[in-house]
Every structure is written in C-alpha cells, then in structure tokens.
N, C-alpha and C positions, 0 to 999 in steps of 0.2 A: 343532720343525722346521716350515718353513712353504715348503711346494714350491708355483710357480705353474706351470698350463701351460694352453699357448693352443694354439685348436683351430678350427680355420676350417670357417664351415657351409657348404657349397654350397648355392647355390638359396633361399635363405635366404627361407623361410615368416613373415610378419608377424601378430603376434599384435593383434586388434581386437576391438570387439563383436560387430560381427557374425560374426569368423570368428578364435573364442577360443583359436588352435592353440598347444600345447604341446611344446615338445620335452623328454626327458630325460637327462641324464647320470647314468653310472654311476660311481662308484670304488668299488675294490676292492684292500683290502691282501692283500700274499701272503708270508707267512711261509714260508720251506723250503721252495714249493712249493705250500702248503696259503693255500686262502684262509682270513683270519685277520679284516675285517672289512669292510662295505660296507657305502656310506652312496647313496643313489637320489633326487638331486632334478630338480624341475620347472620348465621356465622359461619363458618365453617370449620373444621379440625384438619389441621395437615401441619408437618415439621420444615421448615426452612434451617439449613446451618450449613456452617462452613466445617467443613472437616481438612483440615493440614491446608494443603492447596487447591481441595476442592470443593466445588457444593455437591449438598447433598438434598432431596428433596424425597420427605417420606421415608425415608432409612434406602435410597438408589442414588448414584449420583446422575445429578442434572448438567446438561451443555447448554446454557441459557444463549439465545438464538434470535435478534429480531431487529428492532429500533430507536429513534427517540420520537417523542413528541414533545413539539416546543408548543405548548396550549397558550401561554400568553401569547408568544409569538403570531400564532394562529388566529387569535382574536383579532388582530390588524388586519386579516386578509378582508379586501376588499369583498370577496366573493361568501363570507360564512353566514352572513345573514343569522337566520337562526337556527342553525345548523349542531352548532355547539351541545344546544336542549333536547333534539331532536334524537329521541331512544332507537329508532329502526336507521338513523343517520350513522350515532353512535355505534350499534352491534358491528354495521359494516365497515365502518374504518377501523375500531377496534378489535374487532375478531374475524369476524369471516373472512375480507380482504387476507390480513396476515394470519392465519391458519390454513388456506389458501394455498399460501407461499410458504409454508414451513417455519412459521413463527410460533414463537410462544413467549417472548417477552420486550418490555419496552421501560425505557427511563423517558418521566415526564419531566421535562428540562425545563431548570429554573422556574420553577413554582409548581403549586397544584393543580389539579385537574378540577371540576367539578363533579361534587359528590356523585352524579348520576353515572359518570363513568366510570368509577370503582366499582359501585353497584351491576353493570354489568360485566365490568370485566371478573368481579364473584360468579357472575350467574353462568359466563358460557364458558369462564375456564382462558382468561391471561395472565399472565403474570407481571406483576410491575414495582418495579423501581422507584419511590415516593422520593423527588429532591426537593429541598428547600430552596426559596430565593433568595439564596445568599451566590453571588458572584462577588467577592470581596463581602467580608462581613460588614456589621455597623448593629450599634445599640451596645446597651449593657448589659451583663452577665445576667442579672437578673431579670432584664427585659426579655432578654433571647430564651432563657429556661424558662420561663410563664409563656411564649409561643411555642417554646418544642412541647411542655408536657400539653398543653390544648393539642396540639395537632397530633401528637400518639394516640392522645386519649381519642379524638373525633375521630381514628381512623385505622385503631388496632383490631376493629370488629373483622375488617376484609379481609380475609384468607388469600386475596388476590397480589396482594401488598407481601411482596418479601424482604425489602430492604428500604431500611431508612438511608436519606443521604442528604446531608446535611450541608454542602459544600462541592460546588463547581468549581473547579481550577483555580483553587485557594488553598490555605493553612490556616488556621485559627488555633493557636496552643488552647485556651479556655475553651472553647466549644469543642476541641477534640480531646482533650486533658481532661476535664472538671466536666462541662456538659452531660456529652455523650453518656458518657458511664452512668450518670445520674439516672438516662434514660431509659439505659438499659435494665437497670434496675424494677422501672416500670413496666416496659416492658422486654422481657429477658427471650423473646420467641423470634427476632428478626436482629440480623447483623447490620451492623451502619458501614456504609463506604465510607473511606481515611480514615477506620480506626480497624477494625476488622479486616479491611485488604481493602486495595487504593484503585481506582477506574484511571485509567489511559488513555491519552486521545493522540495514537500518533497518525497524524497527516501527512503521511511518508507515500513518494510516488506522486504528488501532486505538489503541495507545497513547500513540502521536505525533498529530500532524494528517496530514491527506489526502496532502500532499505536504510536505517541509523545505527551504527555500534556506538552510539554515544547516548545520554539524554538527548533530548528533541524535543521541547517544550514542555507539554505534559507527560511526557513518557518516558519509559525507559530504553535500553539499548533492547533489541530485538533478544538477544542470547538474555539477557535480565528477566524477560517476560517469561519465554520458553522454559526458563527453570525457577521459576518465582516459586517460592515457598509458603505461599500464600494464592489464592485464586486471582486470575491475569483476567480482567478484565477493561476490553479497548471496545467503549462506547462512545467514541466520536474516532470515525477517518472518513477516506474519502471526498477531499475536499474538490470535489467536481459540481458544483450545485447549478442546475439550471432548472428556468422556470414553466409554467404552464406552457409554453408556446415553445421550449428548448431553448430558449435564448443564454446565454451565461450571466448568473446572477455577479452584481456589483465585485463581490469577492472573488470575481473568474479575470477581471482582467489581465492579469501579467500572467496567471497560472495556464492559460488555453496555449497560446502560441510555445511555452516552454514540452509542450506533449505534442503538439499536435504540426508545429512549424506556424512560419509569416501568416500562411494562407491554408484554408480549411471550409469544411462545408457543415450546417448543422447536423447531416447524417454520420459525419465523422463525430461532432460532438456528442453524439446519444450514445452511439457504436463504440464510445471509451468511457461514457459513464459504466457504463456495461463489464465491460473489460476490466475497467481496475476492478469494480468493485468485483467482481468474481477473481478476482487475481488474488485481492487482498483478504479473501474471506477464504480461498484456498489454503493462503500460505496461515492465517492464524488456528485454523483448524490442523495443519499440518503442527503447528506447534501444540496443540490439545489446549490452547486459551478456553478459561471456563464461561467467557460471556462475551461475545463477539455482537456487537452493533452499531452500523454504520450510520453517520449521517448526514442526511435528518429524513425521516419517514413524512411528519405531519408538521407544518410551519406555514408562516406567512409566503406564498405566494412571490410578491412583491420585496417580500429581505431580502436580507443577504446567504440567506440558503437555499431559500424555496424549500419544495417537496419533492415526491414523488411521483405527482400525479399530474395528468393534463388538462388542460381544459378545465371549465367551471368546477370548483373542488366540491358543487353539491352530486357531480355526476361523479366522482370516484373513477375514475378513468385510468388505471395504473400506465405509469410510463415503462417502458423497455428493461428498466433496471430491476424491478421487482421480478421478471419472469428470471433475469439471470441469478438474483438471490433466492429463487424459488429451487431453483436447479444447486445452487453453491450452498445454500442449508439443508437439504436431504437427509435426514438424521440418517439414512443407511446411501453414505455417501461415496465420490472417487473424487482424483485427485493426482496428476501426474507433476513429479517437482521438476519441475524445467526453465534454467533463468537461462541458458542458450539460444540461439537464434539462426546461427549458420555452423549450413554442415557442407559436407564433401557428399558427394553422387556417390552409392554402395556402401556410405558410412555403416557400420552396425555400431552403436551404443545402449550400455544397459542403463536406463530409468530406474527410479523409483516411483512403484505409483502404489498411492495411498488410500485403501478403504476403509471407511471412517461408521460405526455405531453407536449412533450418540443412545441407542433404545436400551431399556432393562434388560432384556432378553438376546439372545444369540439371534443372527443371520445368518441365511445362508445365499448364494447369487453368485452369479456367471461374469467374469469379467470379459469383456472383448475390447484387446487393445491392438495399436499400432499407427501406420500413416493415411491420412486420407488425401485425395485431391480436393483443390478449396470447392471443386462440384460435390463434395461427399463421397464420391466412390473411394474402397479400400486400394488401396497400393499395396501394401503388406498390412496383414492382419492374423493374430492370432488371440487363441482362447484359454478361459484359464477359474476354474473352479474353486471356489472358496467360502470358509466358514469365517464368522469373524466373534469373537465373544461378545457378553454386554456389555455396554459404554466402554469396546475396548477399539482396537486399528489394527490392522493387518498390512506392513510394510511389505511393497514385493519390488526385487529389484526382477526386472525384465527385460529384454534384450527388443529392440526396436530395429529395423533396417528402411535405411532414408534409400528413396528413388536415386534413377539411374540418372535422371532429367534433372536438368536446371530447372528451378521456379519455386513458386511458392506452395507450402502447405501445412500441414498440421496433424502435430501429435495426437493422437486422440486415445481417449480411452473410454468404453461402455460400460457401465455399472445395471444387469441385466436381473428383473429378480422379477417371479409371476404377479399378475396383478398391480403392480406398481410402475409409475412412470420410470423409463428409461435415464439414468443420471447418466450426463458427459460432461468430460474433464476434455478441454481442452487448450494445448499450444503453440502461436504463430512459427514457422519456423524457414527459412530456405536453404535451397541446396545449389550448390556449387562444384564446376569442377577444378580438379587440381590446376593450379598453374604453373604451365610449363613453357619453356623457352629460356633463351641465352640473357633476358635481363633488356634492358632497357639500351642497351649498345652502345652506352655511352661512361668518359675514366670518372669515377667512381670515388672518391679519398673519404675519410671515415678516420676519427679519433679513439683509438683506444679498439678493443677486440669485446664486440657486443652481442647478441642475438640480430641485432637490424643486417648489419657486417655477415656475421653467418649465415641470415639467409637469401640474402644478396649474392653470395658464392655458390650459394646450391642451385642457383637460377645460371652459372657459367659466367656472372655477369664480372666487370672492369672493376674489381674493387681491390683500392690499396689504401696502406696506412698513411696518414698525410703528412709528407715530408717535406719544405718547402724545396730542400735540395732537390729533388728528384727532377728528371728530365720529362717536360712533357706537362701544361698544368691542368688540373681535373677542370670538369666539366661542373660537375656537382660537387660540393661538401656537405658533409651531414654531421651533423655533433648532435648526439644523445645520450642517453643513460648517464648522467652529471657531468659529461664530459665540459659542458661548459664552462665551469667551473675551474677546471685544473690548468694550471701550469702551459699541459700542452698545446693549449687551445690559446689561452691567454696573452703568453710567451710569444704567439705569431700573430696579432691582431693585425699588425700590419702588411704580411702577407694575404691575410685574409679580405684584408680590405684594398687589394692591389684587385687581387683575383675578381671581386667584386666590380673596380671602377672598369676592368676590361669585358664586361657583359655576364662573368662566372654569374652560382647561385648556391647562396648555401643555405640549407636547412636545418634549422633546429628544433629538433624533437622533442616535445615535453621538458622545459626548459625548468620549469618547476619541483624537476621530480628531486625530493629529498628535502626542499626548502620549507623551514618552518618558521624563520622569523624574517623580518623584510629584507630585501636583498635588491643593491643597485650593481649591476655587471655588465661593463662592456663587452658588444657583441663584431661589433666594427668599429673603424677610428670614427668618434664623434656621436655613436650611435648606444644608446644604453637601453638596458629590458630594466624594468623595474617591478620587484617578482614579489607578492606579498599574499602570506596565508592568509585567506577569509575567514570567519568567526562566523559563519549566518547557517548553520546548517536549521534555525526554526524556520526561515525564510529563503531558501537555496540549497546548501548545500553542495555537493558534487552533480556532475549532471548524466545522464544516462544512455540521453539522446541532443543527436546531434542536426542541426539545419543546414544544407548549403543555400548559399547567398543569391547563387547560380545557377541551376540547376541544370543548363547546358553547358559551365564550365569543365575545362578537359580533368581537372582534378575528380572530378564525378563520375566520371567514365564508366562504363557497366556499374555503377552504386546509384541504388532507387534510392527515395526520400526513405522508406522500411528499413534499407538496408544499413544506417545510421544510427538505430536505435537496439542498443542492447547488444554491445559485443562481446564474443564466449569471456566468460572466466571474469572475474572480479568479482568485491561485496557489492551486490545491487547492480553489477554490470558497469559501473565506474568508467567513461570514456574519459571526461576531464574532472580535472581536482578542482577545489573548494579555496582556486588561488584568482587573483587579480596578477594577472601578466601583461603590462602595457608598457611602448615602446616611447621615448621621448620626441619621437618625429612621426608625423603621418601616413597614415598605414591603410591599408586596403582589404576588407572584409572578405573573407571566401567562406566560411560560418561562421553560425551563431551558436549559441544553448545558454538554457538558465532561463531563470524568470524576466519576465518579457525579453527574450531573446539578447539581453544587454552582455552578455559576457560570449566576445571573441573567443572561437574556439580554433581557427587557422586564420592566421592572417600573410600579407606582406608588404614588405618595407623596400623603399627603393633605395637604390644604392649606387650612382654613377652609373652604370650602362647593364649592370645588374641589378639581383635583388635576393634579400632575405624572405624567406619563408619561416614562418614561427607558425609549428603545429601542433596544439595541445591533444589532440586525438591519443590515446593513450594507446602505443602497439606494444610495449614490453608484454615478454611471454603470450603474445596471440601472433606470432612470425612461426617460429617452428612448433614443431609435436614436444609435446610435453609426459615425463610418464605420472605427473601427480592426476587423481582423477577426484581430487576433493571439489565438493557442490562451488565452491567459489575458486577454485583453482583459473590461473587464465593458461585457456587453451588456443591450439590453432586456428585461426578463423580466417576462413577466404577472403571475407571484407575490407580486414587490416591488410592482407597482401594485396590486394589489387590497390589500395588507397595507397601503401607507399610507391607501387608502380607507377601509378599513376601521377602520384608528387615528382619522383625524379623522371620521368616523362617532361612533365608541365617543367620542372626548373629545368632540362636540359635543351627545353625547344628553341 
C-alpha cells in the first residue's frame, strides 16, 4: 500500500550554505492503539536549476567552486583505516577544511559516498554532485533503471545533493534518451549532467597545451566553453598530481620534465602545482564558467592522482595548493589577464584586471595594482576604487609601467576590502633592454623579404637577398617564413650545399610553418626534413616552453631556463607547432619540449665543413613592434631577438 500525504510548511525556512536548516518529519504506525513502527527523516527545502547558461540556487545565481572526491578511490588508501565512518573525521574534510578555502562544492567521482556523508554535508551546508559508477556503461535498460530509481529514491531527501550524474567520460543514447527523463519525472527538483549541460575535463597546461581552440578529449575548445549556451562546467584539470610526500604520482612521468625541464627540485614541483592551478582557476573564472573544480581534492594516496594533502591523510594536513585555491576562489575576487612574459625596461602597458562577485549582494573594495620586486616591494603602484554588482565582474583596463632594470618580477594586483583577507592576483614577468648595435658583423643572405630580414636591417646589420651570382659568399643563410619551399630556395640547392661543404651555415627557421599534410623536402644535396602534422593535441599538443640541452651553450647566451617559456603573443603562447620535423641523417640536440622532452625543438645537422641549423622556436611577429594589441596577438619580445642573435652569432663562429 502506498499512501501519499501533503502537508503545507508555513514560513517556510530555506535550506543554504550558509544557513544549512533542516526540518524533520515523523511517521508513525499505530497498531490497536499501540505504536507498531516509525521511521524519522530529514529534509530540507531549497531550489537547484539551470536557468539558460546558468545556475541558479534559491531564485540567486550560484558559481559552484571546490573539488572531487574519488571515495572508492579513497578506500585503497593505505593510510584511511577507519576514517571513512568517522563523523568529526568526516565534518573536516568535508566542510571545514573546504569552507576554509572558499569552497562550497564537490562531485563524488565514480560511485557514491556513504550515506553518513550526505548526512553531514545536509547539516553544515555542502553542496554535491551525486555520480554514478558508470565509466563506460554495462547492464540492461531495465537493469540500469531499477538502480537509478533506488538511488533517487535512497537519496532525494538531501538538500545537499544538486545534481544527479550519471555518467563519467561516456555517452549512452538509452540512459541519456529513455533513462534519464524517466528520472526526472521522479524526481523533477535536480538537473542531471549530459542531458541538462555537459561537465568538461580539459587538462590543458599539463597534458594538453597551454590553451585548446580545438576539442581536447573531454572538452570543448576554450571560445565553446566561454560562450556555451548552457552552464560550463570543467570538473577535472589540473593534471599535476603528486603525493603525500610531493613525489609525482605514476601519471607525472612524461608530464614533469615537459613544465619544468631534464632537471628540477621537489620545491619546484609544489611551486607549479600552485601556479597552474591558480592560473587555471583565474583564466576560467575570467571566462564566468559556472562550476570550476580541479582535480582531485580526496583520493587514494598511492594512485595515480593522489590528493591534496600531506602526510598520514588521518592528520588532514593541507598541501600548498589548497592555500593558492583559497586565494583563486574568493568569491569577491581579482585577477590580472596576462599571457606575456617579457617586456622592455619603461615599458607602459594597459592590462585588464578582473574583479570578480560571485556573492548575492553588491561589493564594494579598493584595488591596489602594479609591479612588485620578487622581495615584494612596489616598483610602481597605483590605486583604484570600485563597486562591483551581485554575481556580476568589473573589467578594468589599467595602465601598468615595467622597471627601468633588467630582471625578474611581477604583475601584481590587491584586491583590498575591510575585514577580509587580502586577495592577489599575481604574474611572472621580466624586463629587458632594447637591443641595440650594428648586428652580429657578419654577410648575412635571406630568401625572400620577411620580418626576420627586416629586423636584421634595423640592427645596421650585413643582410642581402641571396643570389648565388653576387660577389663575395654570405657567411649565414636563413630561409624562413615557407621560404623553403619555393622555387627560390630549391632551384639553388646546390649552391647551397657548395656554401655548406666550404664551412658556411644555414638556418632554417620554422620549417613547418604552413605544413598540414606530410611533407618530404630537400634542404641540401642528399639531405631531406621530413615535416609531418601531429594529431596528439589529448597527449601533446603544441608546446609552450622550451629546454636547452646546454645550458652553457652560446645559443643561450643571456636566455635563463624562465626565459624559454611563454613568448609574447600567440594562442597559449605557442613557441613550436604540433609537427614531427626530423632529418634523414644524424643530428645534434640544442633543445627539447613536449611530453618527456622527445620532440626536438633546435637542432643541427652536419654538412661537410659546415652545418644546418633547423629551429622550430617560433619568432614570426615577436622581431618588430606590432600595432595589433589583441590578448593573443604576437608582439615584440626581447627573448626572440637575442635568440636569433644569438643563432647567427653561433652559425657564424
């Protein structure tokens, strides 16, 4: 027998984070008189929904903010004993800890939690994400809908519970087709992820490149997320995982040396958990994404994620990275957009920095932005008053001015408001002076009429078009910008390779650029590149940063291992492409980049009493000033001009 009855609350108390209130009902059977059983649950009243592209929670919209828990995962951990059962164990990793930190929500990945943890994450006010263990489905229609309606039903009481998700980095037409709907039917008060709006996991900056204008495994291209039509939700990046002690978990091997270089210290690997993940939680907040959670928060120890904690996980020990997500989730946030990295000495450039209210209600706070020295003292500093609406952002472009002095430093900006912690936004950046002088002193030839050429001539320096008639033969050649390619270059292989057997040296510049399907080209007599686009951007990609081989080689010359990584202007800051360019004869490494450092980024080839130089380091448009000032435009950067100094130095020695 299945009796319903409906019972009107007055006054009616709204269940929130901040104000986690519970009501409960009783039933009670009565036999003859005699009470014969009763059953006592807990509920709460609050609205979860998706409104267009956003959520909304309670008729305000929500910026859902925190992590995963991989609870099965968890249960492996050598160190949880009985930890799992344990309620004042439980309050503190699920609430206090991340409340804490600015959290307020979490997906419990691949399976359920136990019951006792919903239970409190009702009482103190978290919010969570319910997935099913399906990673690839399995069973039958009927099987799978007699396990979903039990788990709705075992688990639609919690107020804490806003979304069902019934599928990890899968498709199922029947369980998101037929299923789902059926569920919703049951219960019509929480949205399901993959049918309602879709969770993303781009591992971009780690195992991907810096940024993706493409799909990316589970993801979309970055411009897809930022204007999705539906709520953008990316609950796995991040793929930096190490464990209680910092070590790199299994899944770090190839990924550490592609960030970090050959050689590296475990301070440096905490120091870039850090970093990305405040890099990455800047830029998707900068795009207004409505559920940002990196991972993994709570896992096995000993996987291939780990967590985030140190030490015996009964001590709760936060690692390094939760203070930077403490600071990068601030619902009354900052944020300065800067994928740059080198400037010129008295540069002035205007920023965009970004103050973010994720709260109901209006802010108001003090901005203090500008350069600091890496000891913290202001270099230039100025101030800047401002309101920002509810759950809205306040865009400010502001004018920045870079030291007078060579070296390292950082953009910084303060986000100042009474009573509350101080929020900084900060970015790595160095400065540079112009370079100046007559050029490298040596004749010069060049194919075709390029930026490389151009600004070779603004330096006074020896450069002519390469003609093999001309009297007198160059010192260097340079063939770039598809010069390879043509005619002109082709046509003279054999002078080229004349110049070559008498000790010359020629360089070829991004030999890739334009090539989209494979390509075999001779480069000297006998001597072929074989040039072919890669398909790996889930596992590679283009690369960002670059390693020398040598780090005392003269190509390096004033360029730190820093200064390598992230040169002005391009998507993600793009140094080399997503190509295999290898030569049919034996060649000699000057850098690396990519996943485990396997993909040649400069190399050279010998050639009779000379040699080729083949250098994918990408200088188009970072040689002169540029007047576009688009966020991915490539601009001027010092780095590119000293490194081709430096190359036709090194070839003309």
């Amino acid at each position: 027998m299945v009796c319903t009855i409906e019972h009107e609350i007055a006054g009616m108390r709204l269940w929130s984070v901040g104000d986690p209130f519970l009501y409960e009902v009783g039933i009670e059977l009565i036999v003859e008189g005699k009470g014969s059983d009763r059953c006592d649950v807990k509920f709460g009243m609050r609205e979860f929904r998706v409104n267009g592209s956003d959520f909304y929670f309670n008729g305000q919209r929500i910026f859902l903010k925190g992590g995963n828990i991989a609870f099965h995962r968890f249960l492996s951990d050598a160190d949880r004993r009985t930890l799992p059962w344990n309620p004042e164990w439980i309050k503190r990793v699920l609430v206090d800890i991340p409340k804490a930190h600015n959290m307020n929500f979490f997906r419990n990945h691949i399976g359920q939690m136990y019951n006792r943890w919903y239970d409190i994450a009702d009482e103190h006010g978290m919010l969570l994400q319910n997935e099913w263990m399906f990673w690839t489905t399995r069973g039958s229609k009927e099987q799978i809908s007699k396990e979903f309606t039990r788990w709705v039903e075992d688990n639609c009481n919690h107020p804490s519970i806003i979304i069902w998700d019934a599928l990890n980095e899968c498709t199922d037409s029947i369980v998101q087709s037929e299923i789902v709907p059926a569920m919703k039917e049951l219960d019509p008060t929480r949205p399901w992820e993959s049918v309602d709006f879709v969770e993303e996991h781009p591992y971009i900056y780690s195992l991907g490149p810096v940024l993706n204008d493409r799909k990316f495994g589970f993801t979309r291209a970055m411009t897809e997320v930022e204007h999705s039509v539906k709520p953008a939700m990316l609950n796995e990046f991040c793929w930096w995982w190490l464990d209680k002690e910092n070590n790199p978990s299994s899944l770090m091997k190839d990924v550490v040396g592609r960030w970090l270089g050959p050689a590296w210290s475990k301070d440096e690997l905490i120091a870039h958990q850090s970093f990305l993940v405040r890099e990455l939680v800047e830029l998707f907040r900068r795009m207004r994404v409505d559920a940002i959670q990196p991972f993994v928060y709570l896992s096995n120890n000993a996987g291939p994620t780990a967590n985030w904690f140190l030490g015996n996980i009964r001590d709760l020990h936060p690692k390094p990275v939760l203070a930077a997500l403490k600071n990068a989730f601030a619902p009354f946030g900052v944020c300065i957009e800067l994928w740059d990295r080198h400037f010129f000495a008295e540069e002035k450039r205007t920023l965009r920095v970004f103050v973010f209210n994720d709260e109901p209600h209006g802010n108001k706070g003090r901005l203090k932005y500008g350069i600091r020295s890496m000891s913290g003292e202001w270099l230039y500093k100025a101030e800047y008053s401002l309101s920002v609406r509810p759950s809205g952002r306040s865009i400010l472009p502001l004018e920045f001015h870079f030291p007078q002095n060579n070296g390292e430093y950082r953009a910084c900006a303060e986000l100042h408001q009474a009573e509350r912690p101080v929020i900084v936004s900060e970015k790595p950046l160095f400065v540079f002076d112009r370079i100046a002088g007559a050029g490298p002193g040596k004749r010069i030839a060049v194919f075709g009429e390029n930026e490389l050429g151009e600004f070779l001539r603004s330096l006074v320096a020896d450069v002519m078009r390469f003609d093999p008639k001309e009297p007198g033969l160059p010192d260097v050649v340079i063939v770039s910008n598809g010069e390879l390619f043509r005619d002109d270059y082709q046509n003279n292989l054999t002078e080229i390779s004349t110049l070559l057997e008498s000790g010359k040296t020629v360089i070829i510049d991004e030999p890739e650029f334009g090539i989209g399907m494979k390509t075999i080209i001779p480069i000297a007599a006998g001597v072929e590149l074989t040039i072919e686009k890669r398909d790996d951007v889930d596992k590679g990609g283009y690369d960002s940063y670059v390693f020398a081989s040598e780090a005392k080689h003269p190509l390096w010359k004033g360029i730190a291992k820093d200064h390598l990584k992230m040169l002005n202007g391009a998507y993600g800051g793009e140094i080399v492409s997503e190509h295999h360019v290898v030569p049919d004869r034996s060649f000699n490494v000057l850098a690396r980049c990519g996943l485990g450092l396997r993909i040649p980024a400069v190399f050279e080839v010998p050639f009779g009493k000379g040699k080729i130089i083949v250098s994918r380091i990408q200088l188009r448009g970072r040689l002169m000033a540029s007047s576009s000032d688009g966020l991915y435009s490539r601009r001027e950067d010092p780095v590119a001009q000293r490194y081709l100094l430096n190359l036709l130095a090194y070839a003309s020695a």
